[in-house]
Backbone bond lengths (Angstrom), bond angles and torsions (degrees), N, CA, C in turn:
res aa  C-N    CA-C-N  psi(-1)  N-CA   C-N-CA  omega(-1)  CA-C   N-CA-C  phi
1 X - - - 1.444 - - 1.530 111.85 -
2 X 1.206 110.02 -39.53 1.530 127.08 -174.59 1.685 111.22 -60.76
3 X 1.294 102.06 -38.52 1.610 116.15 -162.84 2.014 98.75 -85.11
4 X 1.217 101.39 -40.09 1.755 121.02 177.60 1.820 94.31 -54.97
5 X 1.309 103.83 -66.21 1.154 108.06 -171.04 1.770 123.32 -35.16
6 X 1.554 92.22 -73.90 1.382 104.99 148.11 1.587 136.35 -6.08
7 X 1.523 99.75 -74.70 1.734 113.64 164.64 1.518 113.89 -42.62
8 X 1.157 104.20 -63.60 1.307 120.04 168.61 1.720 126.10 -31.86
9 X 1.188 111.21 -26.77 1.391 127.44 -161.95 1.587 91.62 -100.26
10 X 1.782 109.10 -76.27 1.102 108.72 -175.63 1.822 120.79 -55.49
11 X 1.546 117.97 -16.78 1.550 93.48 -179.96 1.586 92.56 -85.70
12 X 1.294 119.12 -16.85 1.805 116.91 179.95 1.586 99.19 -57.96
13 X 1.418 117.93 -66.90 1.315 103.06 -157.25 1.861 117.89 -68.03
14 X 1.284 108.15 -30.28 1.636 130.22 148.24 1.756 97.31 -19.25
15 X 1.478 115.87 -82.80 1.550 116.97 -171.94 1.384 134.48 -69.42
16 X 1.668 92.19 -6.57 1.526 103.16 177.64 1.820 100.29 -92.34
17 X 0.840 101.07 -24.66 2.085 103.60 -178.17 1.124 94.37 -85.35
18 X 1.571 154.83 -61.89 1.426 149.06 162.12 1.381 109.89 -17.99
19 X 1.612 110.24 -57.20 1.808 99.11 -179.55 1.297 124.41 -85.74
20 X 1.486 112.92 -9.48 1.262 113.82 -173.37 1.600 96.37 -88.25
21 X 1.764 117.88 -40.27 1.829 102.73 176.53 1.558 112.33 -54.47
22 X 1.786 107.81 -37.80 1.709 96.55 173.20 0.947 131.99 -63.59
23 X 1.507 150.78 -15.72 1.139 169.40 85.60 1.811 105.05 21.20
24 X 1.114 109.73 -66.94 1.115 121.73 -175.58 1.157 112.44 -52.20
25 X 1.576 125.51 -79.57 1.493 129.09 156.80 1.484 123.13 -28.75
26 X 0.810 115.62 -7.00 2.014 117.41 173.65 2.166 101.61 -81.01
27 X 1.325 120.16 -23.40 1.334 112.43 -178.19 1.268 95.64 -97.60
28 X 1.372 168.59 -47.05 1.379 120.32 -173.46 1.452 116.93 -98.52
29 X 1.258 99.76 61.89 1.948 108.29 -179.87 1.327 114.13 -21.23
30 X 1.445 98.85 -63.65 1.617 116.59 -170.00 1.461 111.40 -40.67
31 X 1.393 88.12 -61.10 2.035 92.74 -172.71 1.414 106.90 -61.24
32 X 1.199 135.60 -21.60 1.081 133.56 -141.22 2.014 94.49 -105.75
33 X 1.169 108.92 -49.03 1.519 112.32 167.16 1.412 103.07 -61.15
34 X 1.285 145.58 -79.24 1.168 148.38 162.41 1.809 119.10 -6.61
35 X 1.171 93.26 -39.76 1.659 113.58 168.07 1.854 101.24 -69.10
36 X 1.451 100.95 -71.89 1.536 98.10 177.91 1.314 155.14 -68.80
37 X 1.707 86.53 -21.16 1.396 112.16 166.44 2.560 113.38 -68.24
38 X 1.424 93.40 -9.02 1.761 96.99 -166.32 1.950 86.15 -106.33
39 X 1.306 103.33 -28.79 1.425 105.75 171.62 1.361 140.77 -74.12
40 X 1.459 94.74 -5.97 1.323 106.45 169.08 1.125 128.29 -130.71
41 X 0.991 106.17 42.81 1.746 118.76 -149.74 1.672 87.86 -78.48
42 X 1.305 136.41 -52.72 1.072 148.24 172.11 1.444 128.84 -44.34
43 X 0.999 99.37 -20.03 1.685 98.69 -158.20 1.811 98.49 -107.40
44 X 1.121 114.44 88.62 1.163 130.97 -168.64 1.692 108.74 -30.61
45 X 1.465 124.68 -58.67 1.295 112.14 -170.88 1.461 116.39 -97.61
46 X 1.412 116.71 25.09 1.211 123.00 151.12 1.746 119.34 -100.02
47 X 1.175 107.62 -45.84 1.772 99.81 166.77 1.292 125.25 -19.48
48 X 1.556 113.76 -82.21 1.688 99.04 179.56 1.335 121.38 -36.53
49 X 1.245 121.46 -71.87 1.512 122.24 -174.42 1.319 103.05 -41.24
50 X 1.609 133.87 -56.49 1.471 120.92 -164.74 1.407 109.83 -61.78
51 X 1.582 108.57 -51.09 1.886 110.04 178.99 1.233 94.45 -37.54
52 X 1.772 138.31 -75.60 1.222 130.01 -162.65 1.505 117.92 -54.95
53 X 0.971 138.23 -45.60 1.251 131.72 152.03 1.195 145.44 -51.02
54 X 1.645 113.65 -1.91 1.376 119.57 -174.60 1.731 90.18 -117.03
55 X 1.191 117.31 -35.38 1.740 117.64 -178.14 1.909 85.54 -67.00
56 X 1.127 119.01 -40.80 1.736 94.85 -160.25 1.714 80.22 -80.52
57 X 1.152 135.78 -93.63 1.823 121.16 -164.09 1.343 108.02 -10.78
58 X 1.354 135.43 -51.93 1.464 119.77 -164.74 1.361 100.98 -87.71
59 X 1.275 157.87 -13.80 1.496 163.51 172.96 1.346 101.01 -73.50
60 X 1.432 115.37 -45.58 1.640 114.69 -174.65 1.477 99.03 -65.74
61 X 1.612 123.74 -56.70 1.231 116.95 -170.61 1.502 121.54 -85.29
62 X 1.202 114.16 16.89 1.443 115.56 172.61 1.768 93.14 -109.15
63 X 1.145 134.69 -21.20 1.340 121.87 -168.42 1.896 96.47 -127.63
64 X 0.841 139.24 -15.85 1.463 129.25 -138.18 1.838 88.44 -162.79
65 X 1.364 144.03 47.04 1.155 140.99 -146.19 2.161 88.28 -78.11
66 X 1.338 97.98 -57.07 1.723 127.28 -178.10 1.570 101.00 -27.16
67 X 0.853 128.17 -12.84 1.836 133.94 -153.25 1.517 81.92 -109.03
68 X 1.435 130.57 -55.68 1.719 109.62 -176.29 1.632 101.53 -53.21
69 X 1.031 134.12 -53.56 1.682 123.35 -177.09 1.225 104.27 -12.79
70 X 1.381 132.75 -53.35 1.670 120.95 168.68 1.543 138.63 -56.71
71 X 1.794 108.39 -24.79 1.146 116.60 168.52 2.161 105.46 -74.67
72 X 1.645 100.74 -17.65 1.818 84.02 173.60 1.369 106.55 -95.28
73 X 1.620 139.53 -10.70 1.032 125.60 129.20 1.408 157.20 -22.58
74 X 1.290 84.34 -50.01 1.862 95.23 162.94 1.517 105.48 -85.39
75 X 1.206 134.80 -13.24 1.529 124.61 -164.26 1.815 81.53 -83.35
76 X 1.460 110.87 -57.13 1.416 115.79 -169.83 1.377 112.50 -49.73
77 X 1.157 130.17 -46.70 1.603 145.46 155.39 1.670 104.67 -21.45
78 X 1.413 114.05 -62.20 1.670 134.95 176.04 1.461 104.61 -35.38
79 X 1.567 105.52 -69.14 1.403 113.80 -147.86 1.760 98.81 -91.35
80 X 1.480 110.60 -12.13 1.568 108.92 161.46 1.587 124.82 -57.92
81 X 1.635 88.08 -55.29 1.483 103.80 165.45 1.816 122.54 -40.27
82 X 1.125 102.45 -46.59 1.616 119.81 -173.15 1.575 104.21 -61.43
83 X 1.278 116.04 -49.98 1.417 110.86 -172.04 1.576 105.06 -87.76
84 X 1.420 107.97 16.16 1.480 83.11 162.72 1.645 113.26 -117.53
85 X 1.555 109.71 5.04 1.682 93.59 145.45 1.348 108.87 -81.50
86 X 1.257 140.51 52.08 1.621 120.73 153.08 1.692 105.46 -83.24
87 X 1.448 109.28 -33.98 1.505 98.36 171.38 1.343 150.43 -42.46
88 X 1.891 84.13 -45.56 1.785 103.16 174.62 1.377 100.47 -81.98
89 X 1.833 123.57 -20.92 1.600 96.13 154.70 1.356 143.33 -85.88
90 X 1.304 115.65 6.41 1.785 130.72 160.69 1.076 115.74 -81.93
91 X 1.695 125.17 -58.90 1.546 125.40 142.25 1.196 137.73 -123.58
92 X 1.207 112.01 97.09 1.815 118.12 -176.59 1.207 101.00 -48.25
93 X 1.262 147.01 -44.06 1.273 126.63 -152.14 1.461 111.50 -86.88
94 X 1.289 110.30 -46.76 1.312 117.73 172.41 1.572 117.87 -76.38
95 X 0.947 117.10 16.92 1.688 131.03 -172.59 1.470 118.22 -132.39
96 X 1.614 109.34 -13.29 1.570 114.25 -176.84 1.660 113.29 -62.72
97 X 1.429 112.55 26.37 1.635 90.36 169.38 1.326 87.52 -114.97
98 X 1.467 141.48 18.91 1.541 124.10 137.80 1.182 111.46 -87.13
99 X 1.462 136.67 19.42 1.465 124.59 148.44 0.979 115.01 -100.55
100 X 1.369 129.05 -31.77 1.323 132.20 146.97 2.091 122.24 -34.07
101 X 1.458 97.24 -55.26 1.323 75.97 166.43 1.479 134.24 -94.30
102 X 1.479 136.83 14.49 0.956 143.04 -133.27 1.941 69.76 -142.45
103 X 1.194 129.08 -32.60 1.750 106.15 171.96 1.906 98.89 -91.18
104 X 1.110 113.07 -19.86 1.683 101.63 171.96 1.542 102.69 -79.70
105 X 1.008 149.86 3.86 1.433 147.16 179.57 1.549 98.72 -101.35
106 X 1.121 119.46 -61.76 1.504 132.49 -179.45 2.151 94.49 -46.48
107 X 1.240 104.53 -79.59 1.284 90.57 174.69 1.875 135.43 -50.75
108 X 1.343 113.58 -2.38 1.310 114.90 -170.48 1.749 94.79 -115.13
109 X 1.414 109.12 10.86 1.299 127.98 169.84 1.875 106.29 -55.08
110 X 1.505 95.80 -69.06 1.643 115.59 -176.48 1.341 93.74 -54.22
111 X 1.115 135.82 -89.84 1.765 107.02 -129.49 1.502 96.93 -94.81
112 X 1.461 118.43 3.71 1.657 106.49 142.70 1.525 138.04 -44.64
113 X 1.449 86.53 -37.66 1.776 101.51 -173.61 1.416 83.78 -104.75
114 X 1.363 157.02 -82.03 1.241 140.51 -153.70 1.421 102.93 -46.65
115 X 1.579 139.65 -55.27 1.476 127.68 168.37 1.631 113.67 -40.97
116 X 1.308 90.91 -94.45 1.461 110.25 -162.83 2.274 105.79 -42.75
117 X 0.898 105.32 -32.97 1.422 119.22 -170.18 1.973 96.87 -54.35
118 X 1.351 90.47 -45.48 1.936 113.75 -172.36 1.426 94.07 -73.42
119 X 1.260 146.10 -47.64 1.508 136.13 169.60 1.504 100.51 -53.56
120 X 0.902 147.63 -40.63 1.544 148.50 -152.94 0.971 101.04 -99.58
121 X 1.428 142.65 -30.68 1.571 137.11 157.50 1.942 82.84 91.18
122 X 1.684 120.65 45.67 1.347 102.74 141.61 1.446 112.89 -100.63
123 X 1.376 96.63 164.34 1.999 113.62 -171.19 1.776 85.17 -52.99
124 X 1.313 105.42 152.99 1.350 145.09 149.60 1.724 110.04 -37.22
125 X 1.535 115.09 -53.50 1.643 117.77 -179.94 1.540 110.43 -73.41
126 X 1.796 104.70 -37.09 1.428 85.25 176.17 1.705 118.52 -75.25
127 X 1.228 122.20 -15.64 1.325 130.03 -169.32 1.898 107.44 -70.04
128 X 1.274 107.18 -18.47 1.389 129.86 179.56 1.389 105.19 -83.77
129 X 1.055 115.46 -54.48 1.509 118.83 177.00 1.502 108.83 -64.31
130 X 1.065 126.49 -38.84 1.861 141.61 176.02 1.841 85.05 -64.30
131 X 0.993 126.09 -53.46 2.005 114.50 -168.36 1.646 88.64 -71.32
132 X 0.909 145.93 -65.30 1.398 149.69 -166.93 1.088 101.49 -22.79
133 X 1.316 143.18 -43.52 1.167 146.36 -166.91 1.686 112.12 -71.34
134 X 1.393 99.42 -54.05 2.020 98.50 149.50 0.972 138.59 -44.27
135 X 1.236 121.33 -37.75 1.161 137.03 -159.13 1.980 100.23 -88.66
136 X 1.334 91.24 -55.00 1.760 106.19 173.77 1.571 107.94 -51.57
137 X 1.176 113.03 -52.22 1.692 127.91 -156.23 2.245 84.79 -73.08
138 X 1.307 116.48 -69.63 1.231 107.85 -171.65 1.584 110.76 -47.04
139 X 1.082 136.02 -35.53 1.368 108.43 159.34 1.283 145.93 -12.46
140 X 1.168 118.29 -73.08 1.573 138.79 -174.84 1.694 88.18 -71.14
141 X 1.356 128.75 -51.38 1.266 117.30 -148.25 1.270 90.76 -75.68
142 X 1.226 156.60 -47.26 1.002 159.00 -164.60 1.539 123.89 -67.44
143 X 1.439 108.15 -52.18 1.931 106.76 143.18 1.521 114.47 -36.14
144 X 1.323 111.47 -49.95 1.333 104.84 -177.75 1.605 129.74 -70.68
145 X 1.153 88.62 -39.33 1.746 101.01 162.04 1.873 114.48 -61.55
146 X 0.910 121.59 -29.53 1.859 122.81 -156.72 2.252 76.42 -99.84
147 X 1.174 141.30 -54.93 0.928 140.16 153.37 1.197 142.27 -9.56
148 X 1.833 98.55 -54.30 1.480 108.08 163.96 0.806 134.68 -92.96
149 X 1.673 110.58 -9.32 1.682 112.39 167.94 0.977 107.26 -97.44
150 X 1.623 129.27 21.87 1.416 134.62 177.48 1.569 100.21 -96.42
151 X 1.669 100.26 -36.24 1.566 105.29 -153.63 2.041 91.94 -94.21
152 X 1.336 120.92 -24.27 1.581 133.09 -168.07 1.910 88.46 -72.15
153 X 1.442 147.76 -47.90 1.668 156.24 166.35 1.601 90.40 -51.22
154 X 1.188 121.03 -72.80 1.169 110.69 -150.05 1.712 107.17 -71.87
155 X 1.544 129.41 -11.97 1.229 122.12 148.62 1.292 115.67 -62.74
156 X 1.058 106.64 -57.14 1.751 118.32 -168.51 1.790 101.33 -37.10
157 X 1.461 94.09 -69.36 1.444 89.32 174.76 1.740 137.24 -46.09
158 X 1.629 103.84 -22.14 1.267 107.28 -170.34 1.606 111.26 -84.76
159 X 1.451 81.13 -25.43 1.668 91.32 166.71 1.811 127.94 -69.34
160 X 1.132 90.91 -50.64 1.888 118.69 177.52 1.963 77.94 -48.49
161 X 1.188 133.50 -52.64 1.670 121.02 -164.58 1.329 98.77 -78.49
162 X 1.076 111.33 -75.91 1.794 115.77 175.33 1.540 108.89 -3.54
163 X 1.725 114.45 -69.88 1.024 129.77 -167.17 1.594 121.42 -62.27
164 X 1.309 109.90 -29.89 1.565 129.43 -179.83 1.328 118.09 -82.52
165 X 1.500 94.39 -2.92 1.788 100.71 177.58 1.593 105.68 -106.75
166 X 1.081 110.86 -10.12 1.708 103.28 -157.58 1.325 111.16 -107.56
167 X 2.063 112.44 136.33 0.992 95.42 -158.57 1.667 107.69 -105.80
């Protein structure tokens, strides 16, 4: 139970530093396109899209700076998210409906970004790379989930004995 537990902790704290670095990376947009936009200069069917995306980031922040306030919104959004698996790491068992929702978020990832991505007129590949992030993130949560209803029986049971002994 001890060793389960454990697992449990480390792929938790594992997914809470994953969302909290993504979070993180949402405030210096600019540099960060600017980074990708010189990095891809090569790669033929990424260029257009990045040029267009790096001329609108630097236009926004040369004229319209106030509009990133939403990219530290979403970072803050990130690192909100993060501290609320500390629960399922004090008690997973009694806390697994934040793994529960944290794998329904991961899955409502995709056709968030496959919808909404198609109103916004981004490419199709980047909209794939935007689900990736679901797809990546349900991992861990999902060990953790098959874990705790591994580790929630094997109390149950210890209890069901406990209880059958006592007078």
């Amino acid at each position: 139970m001890e060793k389960t537990q454990k697992e449990i902790k480390r792929w938790l704290y594992f997914f809470m530093v994953i969302l909290f670095l993504s979070g993180l990376t949402a405030m210096p947009v600019q540099a960060e396109i600017n980074f990708l936009a010189k990095w891809t200069e090569n790669i033929n069917f990424i260029q257009p899209w990045m040029q267009k995306v790096n001329e609108g980031i630097n236009t926004t922040a040369s004229n319209y700076p106030f509009l990133f306030y939403g990219y530290d919104w979403l970072a803050f959004a990130h690192f909100m998210l993060a501290i609320l698996f500390i629960g399922p790491v004090k008690d997973p068992v009694k806390n697994i409906w934040v793994i529960e929702f944290g794998i329904i978020a991961c899955l409502l990832v995709i056709p968030f970004a496959l919808v909404t991505g198609s109103f916004r007129g981004i490419p199709f590949w980047w909209r794939l790379v935007d689900c990736s992030f679901g797809v990546i993130g349900i991992i861990p949560l999902v060990i953790c989930y098959k874990k705790i209803k591994h580790l929630s029986i094997s109390l149950t049971k210890t209890t069901d004995y406990e209880n059958s002994y006592s007078y």
